[in-house]
DRENMIMI-297707 format. One record per residue (C-alpha): residue in one letter; x, z, y. Coordinates in steps of 0.001 Angstrom, whole numbers, plus 500000, padded with zeros to 6 digits. Layout:
<recs>
AXZY...
</recs>
This chain:
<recs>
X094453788211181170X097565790211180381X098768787838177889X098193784934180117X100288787058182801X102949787189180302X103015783958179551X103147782281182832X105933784784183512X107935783396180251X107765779881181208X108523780734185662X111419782462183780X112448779817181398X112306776955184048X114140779439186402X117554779213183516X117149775596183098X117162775326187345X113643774035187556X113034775724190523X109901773799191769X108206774664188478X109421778068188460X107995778872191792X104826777170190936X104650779892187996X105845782787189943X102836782226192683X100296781869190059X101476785332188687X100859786323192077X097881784912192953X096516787103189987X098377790405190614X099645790485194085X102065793125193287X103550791797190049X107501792960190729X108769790488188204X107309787676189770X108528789605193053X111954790174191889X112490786975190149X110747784958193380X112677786505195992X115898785559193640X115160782546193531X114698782495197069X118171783686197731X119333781166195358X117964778515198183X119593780618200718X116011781332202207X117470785585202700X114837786400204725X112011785748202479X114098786715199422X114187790388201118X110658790754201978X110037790098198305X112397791662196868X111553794968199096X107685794441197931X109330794378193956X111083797211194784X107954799215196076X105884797814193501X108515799293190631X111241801480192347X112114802600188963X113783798889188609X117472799674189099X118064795409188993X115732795220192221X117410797653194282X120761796363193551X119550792708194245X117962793909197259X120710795073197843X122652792211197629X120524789636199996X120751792456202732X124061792477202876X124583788584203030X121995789353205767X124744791840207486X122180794237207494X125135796899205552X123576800306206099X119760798854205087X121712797538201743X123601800747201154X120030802552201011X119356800027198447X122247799905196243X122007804191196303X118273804253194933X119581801780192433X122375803877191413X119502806878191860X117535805021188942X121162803886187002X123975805841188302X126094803861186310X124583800661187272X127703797837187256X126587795549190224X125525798593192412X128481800189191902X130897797077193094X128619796177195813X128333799207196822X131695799653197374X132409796391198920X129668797118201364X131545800410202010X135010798597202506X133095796399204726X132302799277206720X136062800704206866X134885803737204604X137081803485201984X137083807229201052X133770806338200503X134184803311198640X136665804744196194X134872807144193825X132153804299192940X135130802215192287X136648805097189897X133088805449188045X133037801858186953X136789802140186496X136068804267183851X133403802281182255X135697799641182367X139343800001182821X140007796676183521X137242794587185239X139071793057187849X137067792720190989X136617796333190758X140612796715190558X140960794579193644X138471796337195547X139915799584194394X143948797790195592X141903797199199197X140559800685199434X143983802557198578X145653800140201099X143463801172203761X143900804907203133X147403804443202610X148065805169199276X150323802472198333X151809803735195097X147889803514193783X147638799999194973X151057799031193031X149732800530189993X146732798651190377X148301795539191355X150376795854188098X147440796230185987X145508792683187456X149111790763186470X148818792607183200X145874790609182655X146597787923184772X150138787348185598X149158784717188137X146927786519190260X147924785178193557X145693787951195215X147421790854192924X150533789602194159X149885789839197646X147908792961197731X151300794666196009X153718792935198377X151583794409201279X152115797864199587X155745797352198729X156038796342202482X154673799617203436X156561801386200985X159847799520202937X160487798272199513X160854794987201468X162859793155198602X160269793590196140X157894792643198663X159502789454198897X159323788717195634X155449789697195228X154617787837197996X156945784725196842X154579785193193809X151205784110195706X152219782155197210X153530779904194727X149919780327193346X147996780287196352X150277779669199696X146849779271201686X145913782643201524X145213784558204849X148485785976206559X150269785772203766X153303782591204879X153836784986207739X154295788489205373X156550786384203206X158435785219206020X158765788979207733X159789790306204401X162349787864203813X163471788824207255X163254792652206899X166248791610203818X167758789728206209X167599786973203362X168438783884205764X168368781334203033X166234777857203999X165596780015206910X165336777844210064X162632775264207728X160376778377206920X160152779126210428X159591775717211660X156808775381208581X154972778640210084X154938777260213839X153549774536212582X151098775302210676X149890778112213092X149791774879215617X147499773099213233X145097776240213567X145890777140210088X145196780952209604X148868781867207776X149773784936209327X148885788072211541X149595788006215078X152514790858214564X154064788673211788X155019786178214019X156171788093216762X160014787531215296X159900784044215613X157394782968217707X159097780559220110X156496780411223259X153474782074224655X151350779138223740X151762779750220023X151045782965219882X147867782195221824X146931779999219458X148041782277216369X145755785212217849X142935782822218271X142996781983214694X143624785188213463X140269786823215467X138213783820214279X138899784683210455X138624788383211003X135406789093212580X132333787106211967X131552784328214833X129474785839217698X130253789486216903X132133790198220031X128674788343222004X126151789820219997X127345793663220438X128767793860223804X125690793361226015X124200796281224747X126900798633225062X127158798049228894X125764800778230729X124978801229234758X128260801596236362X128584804827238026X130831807013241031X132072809986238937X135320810683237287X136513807588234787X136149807572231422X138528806323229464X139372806119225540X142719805661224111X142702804130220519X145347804051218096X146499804539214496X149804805595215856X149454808848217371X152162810811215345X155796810878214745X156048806998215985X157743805063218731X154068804130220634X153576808088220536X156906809116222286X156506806454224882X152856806994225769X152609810706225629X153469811772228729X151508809585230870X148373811306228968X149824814413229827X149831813326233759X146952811696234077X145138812932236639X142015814898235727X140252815133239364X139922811421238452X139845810677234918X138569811769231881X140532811016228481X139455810585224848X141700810295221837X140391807913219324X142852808187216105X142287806013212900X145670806886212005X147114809636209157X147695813066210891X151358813792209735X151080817205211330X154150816571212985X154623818108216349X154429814798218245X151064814732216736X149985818037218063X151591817676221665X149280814360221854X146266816018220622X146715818177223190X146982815758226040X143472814654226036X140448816010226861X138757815016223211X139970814237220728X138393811861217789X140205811388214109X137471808587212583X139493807583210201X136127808170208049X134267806617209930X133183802928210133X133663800601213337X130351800219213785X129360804179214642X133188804607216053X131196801825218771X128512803796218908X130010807197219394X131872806065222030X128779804079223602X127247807623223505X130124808773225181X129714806704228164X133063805311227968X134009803227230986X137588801695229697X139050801650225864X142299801043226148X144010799568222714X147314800677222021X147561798918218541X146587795467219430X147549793384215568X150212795467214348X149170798155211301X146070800129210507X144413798209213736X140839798354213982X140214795917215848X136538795908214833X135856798847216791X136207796939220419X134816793263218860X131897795720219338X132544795924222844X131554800003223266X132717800141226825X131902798020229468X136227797184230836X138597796837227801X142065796882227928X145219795724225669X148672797871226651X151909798541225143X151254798467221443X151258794435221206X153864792452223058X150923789766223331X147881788463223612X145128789620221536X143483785658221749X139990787736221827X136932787441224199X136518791514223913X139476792011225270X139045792026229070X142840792883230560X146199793483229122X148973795610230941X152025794057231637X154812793045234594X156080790302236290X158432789832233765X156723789994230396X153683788865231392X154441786050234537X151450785164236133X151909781912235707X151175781973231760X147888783184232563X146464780500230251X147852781508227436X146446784848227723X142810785498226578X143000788624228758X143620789140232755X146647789673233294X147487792603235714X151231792998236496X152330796851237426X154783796864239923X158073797801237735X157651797664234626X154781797747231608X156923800043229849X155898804325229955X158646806349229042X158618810539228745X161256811452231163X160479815585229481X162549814277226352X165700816601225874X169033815174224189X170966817965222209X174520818837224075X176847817306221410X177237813953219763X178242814093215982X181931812969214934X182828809648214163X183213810651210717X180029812488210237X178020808872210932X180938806554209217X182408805252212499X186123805036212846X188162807206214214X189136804538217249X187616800968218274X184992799518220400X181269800245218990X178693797440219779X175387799008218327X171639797543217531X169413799862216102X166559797575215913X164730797061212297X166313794327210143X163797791665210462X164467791128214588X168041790111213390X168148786011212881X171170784185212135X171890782667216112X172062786129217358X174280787349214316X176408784591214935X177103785713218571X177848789166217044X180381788139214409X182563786209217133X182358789409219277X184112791005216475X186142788568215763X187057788844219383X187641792224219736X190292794043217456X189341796877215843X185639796875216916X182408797649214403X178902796482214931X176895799616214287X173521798944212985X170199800999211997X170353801345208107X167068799154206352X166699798571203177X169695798090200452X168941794116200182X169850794078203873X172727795665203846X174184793609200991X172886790511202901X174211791501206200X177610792324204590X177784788780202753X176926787170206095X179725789175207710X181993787731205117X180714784038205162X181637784571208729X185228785354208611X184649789017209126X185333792149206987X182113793657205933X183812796978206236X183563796247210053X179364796734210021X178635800111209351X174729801152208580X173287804197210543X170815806716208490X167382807469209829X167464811116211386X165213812964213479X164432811611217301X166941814413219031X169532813416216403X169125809710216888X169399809823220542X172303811909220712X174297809730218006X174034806882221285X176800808456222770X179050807170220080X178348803723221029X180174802001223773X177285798936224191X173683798069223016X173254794296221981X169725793653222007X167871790961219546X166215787589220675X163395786246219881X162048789962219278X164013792468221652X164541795826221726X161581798233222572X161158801455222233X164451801146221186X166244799879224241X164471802359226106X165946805153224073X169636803521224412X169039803871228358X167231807478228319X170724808466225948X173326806571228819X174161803572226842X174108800052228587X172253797333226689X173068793638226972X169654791461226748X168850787890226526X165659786630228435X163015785065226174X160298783141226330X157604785510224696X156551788526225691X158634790257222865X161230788615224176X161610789847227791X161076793201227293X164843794280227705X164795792557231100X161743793897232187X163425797565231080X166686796887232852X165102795845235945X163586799048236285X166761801108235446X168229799146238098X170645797087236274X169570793467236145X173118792656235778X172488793053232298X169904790587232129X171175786897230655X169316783628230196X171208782115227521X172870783022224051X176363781926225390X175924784069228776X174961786876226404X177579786357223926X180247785833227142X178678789193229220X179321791414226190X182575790190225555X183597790948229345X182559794043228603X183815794825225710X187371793694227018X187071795377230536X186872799318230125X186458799792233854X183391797474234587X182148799227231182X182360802461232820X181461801400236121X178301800033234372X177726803550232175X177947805526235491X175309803603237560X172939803632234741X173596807967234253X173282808168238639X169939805765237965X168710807617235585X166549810549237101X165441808427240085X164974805108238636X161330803722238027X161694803150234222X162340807320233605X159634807781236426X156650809090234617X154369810047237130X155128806674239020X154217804893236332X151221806664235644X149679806437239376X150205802615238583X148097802880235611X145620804892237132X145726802390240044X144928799633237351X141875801512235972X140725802297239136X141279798651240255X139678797089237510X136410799773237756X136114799106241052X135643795611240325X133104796554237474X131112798213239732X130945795827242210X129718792990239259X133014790726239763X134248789736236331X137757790416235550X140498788705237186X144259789005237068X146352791064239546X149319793134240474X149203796538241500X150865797637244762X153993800230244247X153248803944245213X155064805414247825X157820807723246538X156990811055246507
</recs>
């Protein structure tokens, strides 16, 4: 009998290789039909029933092989394997451990193991099986990509380089080596060797996700302008064809109307999180609504020495506690900076999950009976967006750290004003809109300014001349607005554009521009990074802020107001393009405000010519300053609180969300 066992086995086996798979299923079952718990025929039956994409059956077999012989270190890992096409991740994480139990250095446990783990955002987790068969074999290269994917999300970019390096070693045309580096070298504000990784795949691969819009930004961040105006056109385009070539935040420089960047996000969520995620989680996170103090979560992988940090901070701080309950949710690096500890401090919990996947960051906060998550990443870096896709509160809210819609169902409102966010471009929002009576914008009106400004010397200005400044990055600068600025120099003797130093590929591109331009490069002078006191004192060396277009000024034209210097906008059509306006307004100086390049161009000129309206300008924005809305911080937190309570109410009441604006408070 045994030798008849074995030999039906050999020939179910033999027809299985050739891809008989009617004949090798007829042998399996007649194994089978013998010895019910045969795990070869198991194993090899429930492989070949994966093979025919029947994974339902091909786990219950495989799970019997695995019983039958759990000494088999192939069936756990293949179990393995069909549960996670099945999405079932922790049930094929068991699996793939008792194979590595049996085999510890078991190849395809190891890898899918660790891709199941990356899957999971737990990297840390991920890496050290990575490293074991790393060490097996130096060179295997899905392992090395895996292992480029894991550093990236940990941040360790000079690992991902090195590994990146050693995949072109073998394979100087890996398209996905290329782009993994340029991501790191983009991190590493390496931005022209970015480029030139990036221009790498995608001259082997230009269809690969996100990466026309990385290549794009990182030209841009150089300020490299050649064949510029056709690249952009090329991305619009294709993000209008529904093409998925770049992340949301990529396009935020060049995106030309709301509609776009709809359409952009759209794509973007499809491609990111399986279809029906968003559906299939949120019901059963929705809990009974109650009467009690809100609960409400702030997420973020920002909450350090960063611009979202200074601006936000302070309306934490105020929130009031009689009413509202706060939660901290960091996936972020703790740079044990002391913006990092003041903000820890703020809320009433505080959760670093960096280690922990999005699924059970859903669930904690699920547990927690969270009644708003409020996202204050949106698409830009280290987002996580998988953790609300998993809807763990029932109201969930988009503010401040995306000029934009997030295109996704899970989203339920996003924060805005009636100048950023017009209520009639509701739809091309995927969120409500709610419009707070000012402006979106929180400031921290606690923020001290050191007495004294440094020397023109000690930060390369000259001794005499009019000083236009923009310290925005590099890659909001495009070549219509620096157009506009050469004339003004050319207009004005003896004046300098003073602009935020990037990398040394800008500068040199920024100074040949200059030149092409009729203007001494001398005349642009680059201002080092220093520490947030320093950098807002150093404003009082400039005589006017001209902001950017299509991208304004954020964060940074609310320092240049918080420091006394006036800042010259241009109304756009995005979002990121009207948040200068929607700052001025709520300084109180909408005279600022233009709706064209040439009224821009003309407005700075008149200003830059006229001392006395200058002046006149400087002092109504230094008598604004304490009393206006924008430096208001508990104003503008009552409005938020009046949006949270607005939108709970509405909850509770089982309305679905609908767009608004919140009422003004009365001054205290």
């Amino acid at each position: 009998m045994a030798q008849h066992i074995d030999d039906l086995l050999r020939g179910a086996v033999a027809a299985h290789q050739v891809g008989d798979r009617t004949q090798a299923e007829r042998l399996y079952r007649l194994v089978l039909a013998t010895e019910k718990r045969n795990p070869d025929a198991l194993h090899f039956l429930g492989l070949l029933r994966a093979e025919n994409g029947q994974l339902d059956e091909a786990a219950q077999l495989l799970a019997k092989a695995a019983r039958a012989n759990p000494r088999s270190a192939d069936t756990h890992a293949n179990l393995g394997r069909v549960l996670s096409l099945l999405n079932r991740h922790h049930d094929a994480l068991h699996s793939y451990e008792k194979a590595l139990g049996v085999d510890p250095d078991h190849p395809a446990a190891l890898i899918n193991a660790a891709g199941t783990l990356l899957n999971l955002n737990l990297s840390a987790k991920a890496l050290p099986l990575l490293d074991r068969l790393l060490g097996r074999q130096p060179q295997l290269p899905i392992a090395l990509h895996n292992r480029c994917v894991a550093l990236l999300d940990l941040q360790r970019y000079d690992g991902v380089v090195a590994d990146a390096d050693t995949l072109l070693s073998i394979d100087p045309k890996d398209a996905e080596a290329w782009y993994k580096k340029g991501i790191a070298l983009s991190a590493l504000r390496r931005h022209d060797e970015a480029f030139k990784a990036f221009d790498a795949a995608y001259a082997g691969r230009p269809g690969l996700p996100g990466l026309e819009g990385r290549r794009l930004q990182a030209k841009l961040f150089i300020c490299d302008w050649t064949d510029i105006g056709e690249e952009i056109a090329r991305l619009r385009r294709h993000v209008q064809d529904g093409q998925n070539v770049t992340t949301p935040f990529a396009l935020l420089s060049v995106a030309r109307s709301p509609a776009e960047q709809l359409r952009c996000a759209q794509t973007y969520v499809k491609n990111t999180y399986p279809t029906g995620i968003e559906k299939a989680l949120s019901s059963s996170a929705r809990r009974t609504a109650h009467s009690g103090r809100v609960r409400l979560a702030y997420l973020s992988a920002d909450f350090r020495d960063h611009a979202m940090a200074y601006a936000i901070t302070r309306v934490l701080e105020l929130h009031d506690r009689n009413r509202f309950e706060t939660v901290g949710v960091s996936f972020g690096r703790d740079d044990e900076s002391a913006a990092r500890a003041r903000i820890v401090r703020a809320f009433d919990r505080f959760l670093d999950v960096r280690a922990s996947a999005d699924a059970a960051v859903a669930a904690e906060l699920s547990a927690l009976d969270i009644d708003i998550c409020i996202d204050l990443c949106g698409f830009t870096t280290n987002n996580r967006a998988g953790i609300l896709a998993r809807r763990p509160a029932p109201l969930q809210v988009a503010y401040v750290g995306f000029p934009g819609t997030l295109g996704a169902a899970y989203i339920d409102y996003v924060l805005g004003d009636r100048i950023v966010t017009p209520s009639d471009e509701q739809a091309f929002y995927a969120e409500r809109i709610i419009q707070l009576p000012d402006t979106y914008w929180p400031t921290d009106s606690t923020r001290q300014i050191p007495g004294g400004a440094p020397s023109r010397a000690e930060v390369g200005l000259p001794d005499r001349g009019f000083v236009f400044c923009c310290f925005n990055n590099n890659y909001k600068i495009v070549p219509a607005v620096f157009d506009a600025w050469m004339r003004l120099l050319g207009a004005v003797n003896g004046s300098v554009l003073w602009l935020l130093e990037g990398h040394e590929a800008a500068r040199e591109n920024l100074t040949a521009a200059a030149r092409a331009r009729g203007i001494d490069p001398t005349r642009l002078v680059f201002a080092r990074r220093v520490p947030m006191s320093q950098y807002l004192a150093q404003h009082r060396l400039a005589d006017l802020f001209l902001d950017t277009l299509p991208y304004n000024a954020h964060s940074t034209c609310s320092d240049a107001l918080w420091a006394g210097l006036p800042v010259v906008t241009c109304l756009g059509e995005t979002f990121a393009g009207r948040v200068g306006a929607s700052l001025l307004h709520a300084v109180g100086l909408p005279e600022l405000i233009t709706r064209t390049l040439d009224e821009y161009e003309a407005l700075a000129l008149r200003l830059a010519r006229e001392p006395g309206s200058l002046a006149q300008i400087k002092a109504k924005l230094m008598a604004n300053r304490d009393t206006c809305p924008l430096f208001d911080s508990a104003r503008t937190t009552r409005h938020i609180e009046a949006a949270y309570t607005a939108i709970w109410e509405r909850h509770r009441r089982g309305e679905p969300p609908a767009g608004f604006a919140i009422d003004p408070v009365a001054p205290a």
